[in-house]
C-alpha positions as CSV (number, residue, x, y, z in Angstrom):
1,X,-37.2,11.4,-18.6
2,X,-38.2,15.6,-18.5
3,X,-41.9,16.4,-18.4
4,X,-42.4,16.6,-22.6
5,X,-41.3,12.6,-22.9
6,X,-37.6,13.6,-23.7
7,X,-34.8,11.9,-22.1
8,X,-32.4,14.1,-20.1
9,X,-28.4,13.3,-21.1
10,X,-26.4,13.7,-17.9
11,X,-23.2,11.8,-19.1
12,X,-21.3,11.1,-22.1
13,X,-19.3,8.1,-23.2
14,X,-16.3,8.1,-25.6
15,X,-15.2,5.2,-27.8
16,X,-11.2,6.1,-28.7
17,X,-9.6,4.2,-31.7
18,X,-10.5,6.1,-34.6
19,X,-12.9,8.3,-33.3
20,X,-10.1,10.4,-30.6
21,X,-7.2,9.0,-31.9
22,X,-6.2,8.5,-35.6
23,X,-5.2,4.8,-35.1
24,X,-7.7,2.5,-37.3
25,X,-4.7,3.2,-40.2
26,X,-2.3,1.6,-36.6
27,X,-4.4,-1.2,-36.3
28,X,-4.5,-1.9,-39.7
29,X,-0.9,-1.5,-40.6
30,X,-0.2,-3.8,-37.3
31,X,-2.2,-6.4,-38.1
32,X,-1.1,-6.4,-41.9
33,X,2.8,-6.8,-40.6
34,X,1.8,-9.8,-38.2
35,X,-1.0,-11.3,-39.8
36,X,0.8,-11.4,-43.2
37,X,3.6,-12.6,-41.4
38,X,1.4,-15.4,-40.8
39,X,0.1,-16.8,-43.6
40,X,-3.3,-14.8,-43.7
41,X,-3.7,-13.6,-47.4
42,X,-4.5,-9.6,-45.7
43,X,-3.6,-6.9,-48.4
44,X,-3.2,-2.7,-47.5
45,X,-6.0,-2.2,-49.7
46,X,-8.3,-4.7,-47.9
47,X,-11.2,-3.3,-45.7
48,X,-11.1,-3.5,-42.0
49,X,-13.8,-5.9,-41.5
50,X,-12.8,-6.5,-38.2
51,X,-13.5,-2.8,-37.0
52,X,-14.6,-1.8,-33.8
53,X,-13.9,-5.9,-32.2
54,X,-12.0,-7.0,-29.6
55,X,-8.4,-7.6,-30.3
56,X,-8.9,-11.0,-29.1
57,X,-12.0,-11.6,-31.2
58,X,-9.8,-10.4,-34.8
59,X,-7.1,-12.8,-33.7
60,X,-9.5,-15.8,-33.6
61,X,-11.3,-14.5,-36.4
62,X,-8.3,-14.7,-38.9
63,X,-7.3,-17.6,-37.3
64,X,-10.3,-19.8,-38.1
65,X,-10.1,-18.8,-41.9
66,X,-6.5,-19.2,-42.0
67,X,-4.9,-21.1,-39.2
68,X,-1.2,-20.8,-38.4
69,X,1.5,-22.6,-37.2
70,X,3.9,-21.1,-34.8
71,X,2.8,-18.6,-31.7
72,X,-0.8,-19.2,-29.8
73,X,-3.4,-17.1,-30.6
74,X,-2.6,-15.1,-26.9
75,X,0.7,-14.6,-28.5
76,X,-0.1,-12.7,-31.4
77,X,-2.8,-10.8,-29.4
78,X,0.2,-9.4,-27.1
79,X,2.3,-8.7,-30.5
80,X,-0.4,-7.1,-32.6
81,X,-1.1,-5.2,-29.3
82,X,2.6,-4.1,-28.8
83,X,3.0,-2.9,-32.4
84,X,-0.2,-1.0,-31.8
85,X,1.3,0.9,-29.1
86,X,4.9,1.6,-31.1
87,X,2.8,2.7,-34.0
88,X,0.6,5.3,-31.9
89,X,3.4,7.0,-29.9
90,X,5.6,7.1,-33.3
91,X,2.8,7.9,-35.9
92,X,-0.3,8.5,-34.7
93,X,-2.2,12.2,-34.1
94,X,-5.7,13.0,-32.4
95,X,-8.4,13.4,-34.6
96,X,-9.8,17.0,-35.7
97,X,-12.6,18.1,-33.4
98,X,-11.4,16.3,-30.1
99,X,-10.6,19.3,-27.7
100,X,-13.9,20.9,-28.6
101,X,-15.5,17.4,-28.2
102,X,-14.3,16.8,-25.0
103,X,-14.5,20.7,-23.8
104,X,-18.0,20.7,-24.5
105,X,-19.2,17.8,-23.5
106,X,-17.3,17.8,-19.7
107,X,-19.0,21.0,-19.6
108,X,-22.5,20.1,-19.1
109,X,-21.4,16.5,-17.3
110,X,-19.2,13.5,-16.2
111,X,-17.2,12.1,-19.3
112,X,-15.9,8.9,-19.5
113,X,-13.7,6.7,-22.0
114,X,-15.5,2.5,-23.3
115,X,-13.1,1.2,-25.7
116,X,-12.5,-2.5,-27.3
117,X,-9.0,-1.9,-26.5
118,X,-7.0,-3.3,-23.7
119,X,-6.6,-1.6,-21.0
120,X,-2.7,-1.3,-20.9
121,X,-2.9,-0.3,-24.5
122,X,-5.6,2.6,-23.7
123,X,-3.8,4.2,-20.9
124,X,-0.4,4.1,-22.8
125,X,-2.3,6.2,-25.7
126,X,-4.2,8.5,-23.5
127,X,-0.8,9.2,-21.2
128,X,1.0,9.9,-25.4
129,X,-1.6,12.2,-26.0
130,X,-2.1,14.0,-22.5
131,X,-6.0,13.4,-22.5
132,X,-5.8,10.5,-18.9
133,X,-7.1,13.1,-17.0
134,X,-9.6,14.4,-18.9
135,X,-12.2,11.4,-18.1
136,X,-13.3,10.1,-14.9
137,X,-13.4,6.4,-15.9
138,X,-12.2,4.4,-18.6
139,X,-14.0,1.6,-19.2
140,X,-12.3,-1.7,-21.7
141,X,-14.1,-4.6,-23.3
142,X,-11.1,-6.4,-22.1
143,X,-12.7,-7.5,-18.9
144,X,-16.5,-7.6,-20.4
145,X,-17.8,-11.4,-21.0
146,X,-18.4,-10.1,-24.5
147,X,-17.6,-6.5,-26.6
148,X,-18.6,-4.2,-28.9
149,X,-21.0,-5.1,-30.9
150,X,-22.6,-6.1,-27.5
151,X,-23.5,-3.2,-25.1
152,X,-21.3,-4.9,-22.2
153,X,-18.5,-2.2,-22.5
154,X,-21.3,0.6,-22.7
155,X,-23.3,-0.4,-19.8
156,X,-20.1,-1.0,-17.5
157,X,-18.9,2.9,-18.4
158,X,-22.5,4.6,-17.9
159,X,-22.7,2.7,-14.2
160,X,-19.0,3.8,-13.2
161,X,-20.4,7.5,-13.2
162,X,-23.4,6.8,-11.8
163,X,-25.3,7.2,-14.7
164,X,-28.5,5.1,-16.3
165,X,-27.7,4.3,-19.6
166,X,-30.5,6.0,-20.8
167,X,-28.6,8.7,-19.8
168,X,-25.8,8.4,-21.5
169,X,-24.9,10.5,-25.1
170,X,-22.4,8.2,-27.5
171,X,-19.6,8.8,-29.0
172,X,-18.9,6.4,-31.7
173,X,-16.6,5.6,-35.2
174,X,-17.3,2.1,-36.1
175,X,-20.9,-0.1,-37.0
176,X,-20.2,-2.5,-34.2
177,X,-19.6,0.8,-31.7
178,X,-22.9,2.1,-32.9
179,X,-25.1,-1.0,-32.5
180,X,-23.5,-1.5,-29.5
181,X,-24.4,1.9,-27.9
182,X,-27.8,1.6,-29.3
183,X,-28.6,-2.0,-28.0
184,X,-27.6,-0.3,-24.6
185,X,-30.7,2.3,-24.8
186,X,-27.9,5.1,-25.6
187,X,-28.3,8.1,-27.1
188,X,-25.4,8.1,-30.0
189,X,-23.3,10.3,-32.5
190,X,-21.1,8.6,-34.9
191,X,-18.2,9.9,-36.3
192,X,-17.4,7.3,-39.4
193,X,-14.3,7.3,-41.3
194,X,-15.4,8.9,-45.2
195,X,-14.9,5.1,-46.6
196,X,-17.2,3.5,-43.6
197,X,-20.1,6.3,-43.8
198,X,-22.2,4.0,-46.2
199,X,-22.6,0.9,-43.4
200,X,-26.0,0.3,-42.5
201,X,-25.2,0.7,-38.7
202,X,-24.9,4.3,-38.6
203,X,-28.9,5.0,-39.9
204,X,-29.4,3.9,-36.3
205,X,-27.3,6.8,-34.9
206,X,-29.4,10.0,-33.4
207,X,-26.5,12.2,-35.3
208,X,-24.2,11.5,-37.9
209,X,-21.1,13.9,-38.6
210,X,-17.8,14.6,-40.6
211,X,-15.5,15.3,-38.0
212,X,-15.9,16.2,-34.2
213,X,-15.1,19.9,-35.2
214,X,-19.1,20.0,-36.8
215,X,-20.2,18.9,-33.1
216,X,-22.6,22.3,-32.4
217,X,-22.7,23.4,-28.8
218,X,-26.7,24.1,-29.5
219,X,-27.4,21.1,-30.3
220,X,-25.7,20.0,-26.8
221,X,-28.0,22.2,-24.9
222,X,-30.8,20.8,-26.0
223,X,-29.6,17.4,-25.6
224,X,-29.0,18.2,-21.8
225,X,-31.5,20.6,-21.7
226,X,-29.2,23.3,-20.4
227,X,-30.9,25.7,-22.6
């Protein structure tokens, strides 16, 4: 905390489906080929409601409302995860804005990735796209008790650098990313999808924009109080 009650950012934290990577439509498409396959009565014109949660979590939250017969839920996990991974390194495309995202913000301090995603699955994306090296840690839910909309993921990333989450500025796309960052004591900026920007959740953010392209390097200084 400086002198006039602010609190000084020294770190940022980045979520990555949806917000680097243009994968939500992945995830979507994935789980409508497996879940459909199924049983579960999913349609491409259906909402994401699962958004932002552990893989693990939308497997067990289909199959309580629709319960198959046929492969466990850890199986489908690891198949909805593997067509996840074809999709992105066949279809998928980083999201306007990132560069300039991540060149500003590793700029003025340590950057680091917290994702719902498994870890396997986050490094074979990042390696796709050439970003691995661009943050110092990466940080899943995968190994968290609980994820997003929980701060678990959040907290883990901020101490990995050495930072108090207080600290920490947010990157986020999703609600559950956003209440998650903010029940951690973050500082956050959510980047919604046009169809998501009416969820409650992101009233709570500190900045709400279009793309990361509108992210204005002023606006950074004063957050870290470079200026």
């Amino acid at each position: 905390m400086c002198h006039d009650g602010r609190v000084k950012i020294r770190a940022t934290l980045f979520d990555m489906d949806g917000l680097l990577l243009d994968s939500e439509i992945l995830w979507h498409k994935a789980e409508l080929e497996i879940f459909t396959g199924l049983g579960v009565p999913l349609s491409a014109t259906d909402e994401r409601v699962t958004k932002g949660i552990f893989v693990n979590e939308v497997v067990r939250y289909w199959y309580e409302r629709f319960p198959w017969q046929g492969p466990s839920q850890a199986e489908v996990t690891q198949m909805v995860l593997n067509r996840v991974g074809e999709l992105i390194e066949s279809e998928g495309r980083l999201l306007p804005g990132v560069e300039h995202a991540l060149t500003a913000t590793s700029a003025r301090g340590p950057i680091a990735l917290a994702s719902s995603t498994p870890l396997a699955l986050i490094e074979r994306a990042l390696a796709h796209f050439g970003l691995r090296d661009r943050f110092a840690t990466i940080s899943s839910a995968e190994f968290e008790e609980y994820g997003k909309p929980h701060p678990a993921v959040f907290l883990t990333s901020a101490k990995s650098i050495g930072a108090y989450p207080t600290d920490c500025l947010v990157f986020e796309d999703s609600p559950a990313g956003v209440l998650a960052a903010k029940a951690g004591r973050m500082t956050v900026v959510a980047v919604p999808a046009k169809e998501d920007r009416g969820q409650p959740a992101f009233h709570l953010a500190d900045l709400v924009l279009d793309t990361l392209e509108d992210l204005d390097e002023a606006w950074l200084d004063r957050l870290f109080l470079d200026a």
